[in-house]
PALO-453610 format. One record per residue (C-alpha): residue in three letters; x, y, z. Coordinates in steps of 0.05 Angstrom, whole numbers, padded with zeros to 5 digits, always signed. Example, Ala and Ser with C-alpha at 12.3 -4.5 7.8 and 13.67 -1.06 7.14 Angstrom:
// residues 2
ala+00246-00090+00156/ser+00273-00021+00143/
***
This chain:
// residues 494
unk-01084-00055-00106/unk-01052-00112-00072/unk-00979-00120-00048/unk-00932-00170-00028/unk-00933-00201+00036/unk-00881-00218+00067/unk-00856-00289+00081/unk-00887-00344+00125/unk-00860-00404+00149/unk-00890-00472+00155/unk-00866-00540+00179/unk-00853-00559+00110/unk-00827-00495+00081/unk-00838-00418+00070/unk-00897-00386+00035/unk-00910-00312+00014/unk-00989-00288+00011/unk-01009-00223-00006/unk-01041-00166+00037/unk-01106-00143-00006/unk-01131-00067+00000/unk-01169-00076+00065/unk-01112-00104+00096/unk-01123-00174+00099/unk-01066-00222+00090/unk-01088-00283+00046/unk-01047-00348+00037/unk-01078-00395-00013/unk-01068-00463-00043/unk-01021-00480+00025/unk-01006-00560+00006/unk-01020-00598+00084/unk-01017-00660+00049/unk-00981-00701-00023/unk-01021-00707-00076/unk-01071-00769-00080/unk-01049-00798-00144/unk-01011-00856-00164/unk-00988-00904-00115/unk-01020-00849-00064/unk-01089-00857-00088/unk-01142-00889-00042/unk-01094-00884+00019/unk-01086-00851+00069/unk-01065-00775+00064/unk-00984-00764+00068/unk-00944-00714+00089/unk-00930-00660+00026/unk-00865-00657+00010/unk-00813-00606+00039/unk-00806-00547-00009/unk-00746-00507-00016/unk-00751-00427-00034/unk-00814-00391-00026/unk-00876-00422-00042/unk-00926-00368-00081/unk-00991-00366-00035/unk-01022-00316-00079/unk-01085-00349-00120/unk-01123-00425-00109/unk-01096-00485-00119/unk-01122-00539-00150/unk-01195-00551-00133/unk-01211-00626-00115/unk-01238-00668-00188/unk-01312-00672-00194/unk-01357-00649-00250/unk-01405-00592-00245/unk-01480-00605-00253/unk-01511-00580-00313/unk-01575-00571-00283/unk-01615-00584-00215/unk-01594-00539-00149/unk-01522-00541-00161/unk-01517-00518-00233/unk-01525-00441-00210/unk-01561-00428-00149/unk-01504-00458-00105/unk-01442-00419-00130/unk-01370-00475-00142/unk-01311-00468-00180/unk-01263-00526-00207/unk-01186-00522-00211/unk-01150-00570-00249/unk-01090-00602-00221/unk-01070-00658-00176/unk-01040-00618-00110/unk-01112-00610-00096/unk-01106-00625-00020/unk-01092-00549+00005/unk-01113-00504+00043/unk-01127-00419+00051/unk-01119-00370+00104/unk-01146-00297+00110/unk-01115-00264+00176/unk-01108-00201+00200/unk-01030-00202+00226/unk-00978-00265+00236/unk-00969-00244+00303/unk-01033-00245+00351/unk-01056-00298+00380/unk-01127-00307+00349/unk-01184-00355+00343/unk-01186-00396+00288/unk-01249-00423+00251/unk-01233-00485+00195/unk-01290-00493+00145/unk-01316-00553+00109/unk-01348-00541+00045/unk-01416-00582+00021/unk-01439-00608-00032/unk-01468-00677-00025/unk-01392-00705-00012/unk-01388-00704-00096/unk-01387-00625-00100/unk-01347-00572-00078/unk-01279-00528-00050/unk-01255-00486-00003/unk-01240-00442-00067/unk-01310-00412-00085/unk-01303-00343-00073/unk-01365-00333-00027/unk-01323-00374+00022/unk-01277-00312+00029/unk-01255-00303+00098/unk-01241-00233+00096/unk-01290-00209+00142/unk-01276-00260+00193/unk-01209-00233+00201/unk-01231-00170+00197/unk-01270-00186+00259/unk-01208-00219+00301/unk-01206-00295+00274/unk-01160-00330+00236/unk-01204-00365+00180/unk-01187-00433+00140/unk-01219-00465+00083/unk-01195-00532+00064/unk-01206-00586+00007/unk-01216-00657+00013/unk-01230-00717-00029/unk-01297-00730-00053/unk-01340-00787-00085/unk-01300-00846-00109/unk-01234-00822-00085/unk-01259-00797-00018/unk-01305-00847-00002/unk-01322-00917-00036/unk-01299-00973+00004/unk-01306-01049-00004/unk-01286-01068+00057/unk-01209-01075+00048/unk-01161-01024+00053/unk-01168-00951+00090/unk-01239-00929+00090/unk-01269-00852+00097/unk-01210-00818+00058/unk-01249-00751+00054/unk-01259-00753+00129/unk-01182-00770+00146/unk-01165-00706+00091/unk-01205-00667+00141/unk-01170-00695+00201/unk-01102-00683+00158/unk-01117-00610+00154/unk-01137-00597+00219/unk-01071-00628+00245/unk-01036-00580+00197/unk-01060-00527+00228/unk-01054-00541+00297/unk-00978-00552+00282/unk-00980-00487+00238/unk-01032-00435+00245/unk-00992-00400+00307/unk-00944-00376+00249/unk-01012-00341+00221/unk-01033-00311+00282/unk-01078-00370+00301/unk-01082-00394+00365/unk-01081-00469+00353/unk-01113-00484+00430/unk-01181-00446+00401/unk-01206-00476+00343/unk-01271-00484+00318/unk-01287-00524+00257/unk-01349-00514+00213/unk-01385-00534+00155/unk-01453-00530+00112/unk-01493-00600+00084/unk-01443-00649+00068/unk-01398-00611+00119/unk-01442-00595+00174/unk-01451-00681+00169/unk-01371-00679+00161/unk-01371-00634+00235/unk-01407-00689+00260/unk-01370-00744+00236/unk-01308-00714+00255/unk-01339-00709+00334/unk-01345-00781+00336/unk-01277-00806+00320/unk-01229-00820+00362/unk-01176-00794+00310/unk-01203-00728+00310/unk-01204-00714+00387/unk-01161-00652+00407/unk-01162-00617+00342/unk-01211-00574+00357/unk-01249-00534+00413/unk-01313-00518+00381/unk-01365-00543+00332/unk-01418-00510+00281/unk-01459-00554+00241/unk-01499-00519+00195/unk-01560-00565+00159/unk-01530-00629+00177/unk-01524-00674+00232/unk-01514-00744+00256/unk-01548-00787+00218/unk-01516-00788+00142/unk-01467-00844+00142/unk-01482-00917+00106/unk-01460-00986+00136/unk-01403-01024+00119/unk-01449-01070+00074/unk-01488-01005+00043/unk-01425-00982+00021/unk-01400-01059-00007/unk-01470-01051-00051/unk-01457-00988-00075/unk-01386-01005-00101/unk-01404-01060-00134/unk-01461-01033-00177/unk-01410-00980-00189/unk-01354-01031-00216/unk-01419-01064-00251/unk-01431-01008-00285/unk-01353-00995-00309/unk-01350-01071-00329/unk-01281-01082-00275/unk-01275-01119-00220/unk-01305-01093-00150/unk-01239-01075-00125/unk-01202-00995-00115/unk-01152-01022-00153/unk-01187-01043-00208/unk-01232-00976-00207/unk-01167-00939-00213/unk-01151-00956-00275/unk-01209-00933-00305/unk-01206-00867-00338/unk-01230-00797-00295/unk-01284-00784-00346/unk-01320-00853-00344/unk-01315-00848-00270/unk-01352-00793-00280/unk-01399-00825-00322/unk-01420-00879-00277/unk-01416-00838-00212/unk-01470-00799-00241/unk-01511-00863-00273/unk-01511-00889-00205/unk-01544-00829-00164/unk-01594-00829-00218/unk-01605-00905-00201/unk-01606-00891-00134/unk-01662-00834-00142/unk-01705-00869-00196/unk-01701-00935-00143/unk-01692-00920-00079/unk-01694-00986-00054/unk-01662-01009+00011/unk-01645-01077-00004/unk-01613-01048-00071/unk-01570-00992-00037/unk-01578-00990+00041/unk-01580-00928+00071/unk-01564-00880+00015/unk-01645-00894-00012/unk-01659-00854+00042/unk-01613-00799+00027/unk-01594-00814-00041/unk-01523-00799-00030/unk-01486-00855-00051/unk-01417-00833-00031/unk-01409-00805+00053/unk-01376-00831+00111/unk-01387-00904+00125/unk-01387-00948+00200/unk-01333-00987+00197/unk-01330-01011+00263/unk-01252-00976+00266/unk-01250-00902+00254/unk-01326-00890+00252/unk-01356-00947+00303/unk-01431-00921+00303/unk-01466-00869+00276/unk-01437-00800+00296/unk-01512-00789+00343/unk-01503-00847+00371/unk-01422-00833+00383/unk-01446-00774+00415/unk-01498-00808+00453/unk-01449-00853+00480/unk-01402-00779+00504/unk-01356-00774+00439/unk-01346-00707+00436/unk-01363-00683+00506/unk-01314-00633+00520/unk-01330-00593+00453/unk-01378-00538+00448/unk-01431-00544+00388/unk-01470-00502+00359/unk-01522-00525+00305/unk-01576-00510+00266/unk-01616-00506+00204/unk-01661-00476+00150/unk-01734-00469+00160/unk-01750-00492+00080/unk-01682-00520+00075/unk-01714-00573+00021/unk-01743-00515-00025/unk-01680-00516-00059/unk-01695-00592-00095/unk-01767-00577-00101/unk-01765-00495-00132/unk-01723-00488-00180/unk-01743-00537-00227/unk-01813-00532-00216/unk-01831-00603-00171/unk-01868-00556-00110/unk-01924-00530-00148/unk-01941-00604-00178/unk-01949-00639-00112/unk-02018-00657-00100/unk-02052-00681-00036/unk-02048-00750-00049/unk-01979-00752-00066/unk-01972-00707+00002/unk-02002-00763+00041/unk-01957-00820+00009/unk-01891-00791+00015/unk-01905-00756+00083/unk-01925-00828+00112/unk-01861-00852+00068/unk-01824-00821+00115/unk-01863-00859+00183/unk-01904-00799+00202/unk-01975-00822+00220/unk-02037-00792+00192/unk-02049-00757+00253/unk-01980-00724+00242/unk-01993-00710+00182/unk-02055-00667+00188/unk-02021-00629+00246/unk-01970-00601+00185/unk-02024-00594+00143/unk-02069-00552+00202/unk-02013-00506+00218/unk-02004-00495+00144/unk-02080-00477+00125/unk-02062-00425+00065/unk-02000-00465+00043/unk-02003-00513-00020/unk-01989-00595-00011/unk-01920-00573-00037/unk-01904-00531+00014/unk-01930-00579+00069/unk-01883-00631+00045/unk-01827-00587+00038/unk-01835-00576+00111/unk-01841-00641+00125/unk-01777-00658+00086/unk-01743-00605+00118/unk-01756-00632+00195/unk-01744-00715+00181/unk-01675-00695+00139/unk-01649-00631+00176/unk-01687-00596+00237/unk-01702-00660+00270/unk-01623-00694+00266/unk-01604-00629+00288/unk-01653-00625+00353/unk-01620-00706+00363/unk-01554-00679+00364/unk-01569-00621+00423/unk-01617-00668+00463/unk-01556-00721+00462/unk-01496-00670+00474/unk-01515-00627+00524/unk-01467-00566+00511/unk-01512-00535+00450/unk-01532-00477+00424/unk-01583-00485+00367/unk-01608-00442+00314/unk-01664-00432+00256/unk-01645-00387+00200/unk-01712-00367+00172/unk-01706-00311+00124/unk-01733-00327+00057/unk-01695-00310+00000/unk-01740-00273-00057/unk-01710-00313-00115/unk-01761-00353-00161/unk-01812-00299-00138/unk-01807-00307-00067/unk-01809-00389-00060/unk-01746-00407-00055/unk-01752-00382+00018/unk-01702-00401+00075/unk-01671-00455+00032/unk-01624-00504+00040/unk-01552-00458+00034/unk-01586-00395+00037/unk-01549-00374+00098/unk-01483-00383+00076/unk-01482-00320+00048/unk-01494-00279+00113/unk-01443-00323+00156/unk-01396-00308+00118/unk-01414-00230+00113/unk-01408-00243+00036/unk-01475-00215+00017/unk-01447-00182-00047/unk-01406-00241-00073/unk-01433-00252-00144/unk-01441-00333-00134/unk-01494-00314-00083/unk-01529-00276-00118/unk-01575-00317-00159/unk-01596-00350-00084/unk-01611-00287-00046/unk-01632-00235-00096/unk-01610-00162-00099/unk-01615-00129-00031/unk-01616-00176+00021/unk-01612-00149+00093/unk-01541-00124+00120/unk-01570-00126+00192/unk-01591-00200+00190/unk-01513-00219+00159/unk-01486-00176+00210/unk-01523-00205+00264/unk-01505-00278+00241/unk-01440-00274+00225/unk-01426-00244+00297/unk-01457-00303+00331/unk-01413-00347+00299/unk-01350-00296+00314/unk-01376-00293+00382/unk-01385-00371+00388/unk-01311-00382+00360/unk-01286-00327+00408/unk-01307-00354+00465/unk-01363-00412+00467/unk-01427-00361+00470/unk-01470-00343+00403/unk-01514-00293+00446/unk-01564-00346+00472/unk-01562-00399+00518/unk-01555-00482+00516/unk-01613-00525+00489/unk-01632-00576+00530/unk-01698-00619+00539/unk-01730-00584+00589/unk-01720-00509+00557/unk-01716-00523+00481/unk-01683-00451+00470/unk-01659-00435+00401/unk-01646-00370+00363/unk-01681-00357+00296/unk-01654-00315+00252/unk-01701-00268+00206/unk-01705-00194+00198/unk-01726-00186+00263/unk-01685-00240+00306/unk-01705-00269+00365/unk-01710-00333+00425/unk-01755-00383+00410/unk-01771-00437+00462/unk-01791-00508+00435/unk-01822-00484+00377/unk-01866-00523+00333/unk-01875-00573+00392/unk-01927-00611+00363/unk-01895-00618+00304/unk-01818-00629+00328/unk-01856-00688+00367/unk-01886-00724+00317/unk-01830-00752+00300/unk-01810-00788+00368/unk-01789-00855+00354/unk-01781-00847+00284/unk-01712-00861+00247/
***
């Protein structure tokens, strides 16, 4: 049974969570910022507005608008939940007491920046504060709202939502136990890309101690003029003018509409000179350069010491790409030739190529490529940022889920489940079957405890000369450059 909690105070007024039978005190649906509607839409995120009383904290607020898939990865394998409602820009909190002084972890959902909440169950931070941190999950703005720009106005709204949470807590958390001096943000795809956005801006500096990045890096963000071509075969495809304002008029559901007529453009034709960088990685909505609050992208802002005096730790899947090639049957129907075309596609030379192919003599062409996939769009970003950083911990999760008889694998979001210690949580379990291994979620989700604690996973730094990461399987354990030959075939290539 659950009881009431008693009352907690915030800057802009008193809320009352609920202690549930493990003793956990939850606070949901927290507003740290007004609604983006109306004359607040496409701007900059405000203040909320001062509240008298007590605010109920007991159940999600609204989640941020999008519309679920009805097929492809994020129909069911990846679990989300929608909540109508326009106060969407909230936040939760799972802590053990209001009166300890404990780490505290943020996380940033994924989902492609067009999917996803800090209210999906699985992201339940129960058993973070059961081990001694305070844990956060936030929403932000996504697609159109969050991130199409034309060049005028305030761009990367979804980023500066982020930025707005994170100073919410660091003027609040102390009242839930937090200690806002140690806090570690991290996310998953669209928000381990988020993590690294968020160390290259000048505007996020001093939020936050520590970083995890978890299958994304530094490398997803368009132009200024990617982002101009995508808008305006947006507004081309609503019949308005190129402008927010004029976008804003149009109705939610024919927003919908063309948001998702343009991805399939973007997939069926992925053509630079039609959409810039997102025909590399079809996302047509992420963070853009525009020379203000993003000046490069976030590797390069690292590069060049953004982020210096922040720990990181990052890492990825090893099939992280199974998930868009499985489940609808594309792995098993790539042939050798079609191996060959994409894999060079992607600038690897037919000397690279065969290496993948030699260390992979009983896998199909599918599976090569998946690989392959997996390293230009994930492993290899990831091995950018720790080579450019220099205070890194990296990691390979590499258990393979059983789902889709055993080839879904270690795919993309498959470790989400054991970070969070959530390996019962019924949206997981479609992605990692019916008895996944306690040990292996135990033993992840104390490395990041441990890193948020105090800057140490259980492994030491990465750098160029040692290569040391951790991979995470049944049996864990160091591994020191590995995959050399294949990590550098892709030297020099974008």
């Amino acid at each position: 049974m659950m009881e009431k909690l008693h009352t907690v105070s915030t800057q802009y007024g008193d809320v009352s969570g609920i202690k549930t039978k493990n003793g956990i005190l939850t606070f949901k649906g927290i507003p740290y910022a007004a609604p983006p509607i109306g004359a607040n839409r496409f701007q900059p995120p405000l203040p909320p507005t001062p509240w008298t009383g007590v605010k109920n904290a007991t159940e999600y607020g609204p989640t941020p608008p999008q519309i679920t898939p009805k097929s492809g990865p994020f129909a069911g394998l990846l679990p989300n939940v929608v909540i109508p409602g326009d106060d969407y820009l909230n936040l939760n909190i799972w802590t053990s007491n209001t009166t300890e002084k404990k780490p505290v972890m943020v996380f940033i959902y994924g989902g492609a920046f067009l999917l996803g909440s800090g209210a999906v169950s699985g992201y339940d931070g129960s058993n973070f504060a059961r081990d001694g941190v305070v844990l956060v999950t936030i929403n932000y703005r996504l697609g159109i709202d969050g991130f199409l720009w034309f060049g005028d106005g305030v761009p990367n709204l979804g980023i500066l939502d982020q930025i707005a949470a994170l100073k919410w807590v660091r003027d609040n958390i102390a009242n839930f136990g937090g200690d806002p001096d140690n806090v570690t943000i991290f996310g998953e795809s669209a928000g381990g890309m988020s993590v690294c956005t968020l160390l290259a801006m000048k505007e996020a500096q001093g939020l936050f101690r520590r970083a995890i990045a978890e299958s994304g890096a530094g490398q997803s963000v368009i132009s200024a003029s990617s982002a101009k071509l995508i808008g305006t075969r947006l507004a081309e495809i609503l019949g308005v003018e190129p402008t927010r304002e004029a976008i804003g008029k149009v109705s939610i559901e024919k927003l919908f509409a063309a948001q998702d007529q343009l991805g399939s453009e973007i997939m069926a034709k992925p053509l630079k000179e039609l959409w810039g960088e997102a025909a590399f990685n079809l996302m047509p909505f992420e963070p853009v350069i525009d020379g203000d609050l993003l000046t490069a992208t976030p590797l390069e802002c690292i590069a060049n010491g953004s982020g210096r005096d922040v720990e990181i730790l990052i890492g990825t899947n090893s099939q992280e790409f199974r998930l868009f090639l499985v489940p609808e049957g594309i792995l098993s129907k790539i042939t050798d030739s079609a191996l060959d075309t994409l894999a060079s596609g992607y600038g690897l030379s037919t000397e690279a190529i065969q290496t993948y192919r030699k260390n992979r003599l009983d896998n199909s062409p599918g599976d090569v490529l998946c690989d392959i996939i997996t390293d230009w769009f994930y492993r290899i970003p990831a091995l950018r940022v720790a080579e450019k950083h220099g205070n890194t911990h990296v990691y390979e999760f590499s258990w393979g889920s059983p789902a889709y008889n055993n080839l879904l694998g270690a795919c993309h979001g498959v470790e989400l489940a054991f970070v969070f210690d959530n390996l019962t949580n019924v949206g997981f379990a479609e992605m990692i079957g019916n008895q996944p291994p306690q040990q292996l979620a135990t033993t992840v989700h104390k490395a990041w405890v441990d890193f948020a604690t105090h800057g140490n996973p259980g492994w030491d730094t990465y750098d160029i000369d040692n290569r040391i990461s951790m991979r995470f399987d049944f049996v864990s354990q160091i591994t020191i450059d590995d995959r050399a030959d294949e990590r550098s075939a892709w030297d020099g290539i974008r």
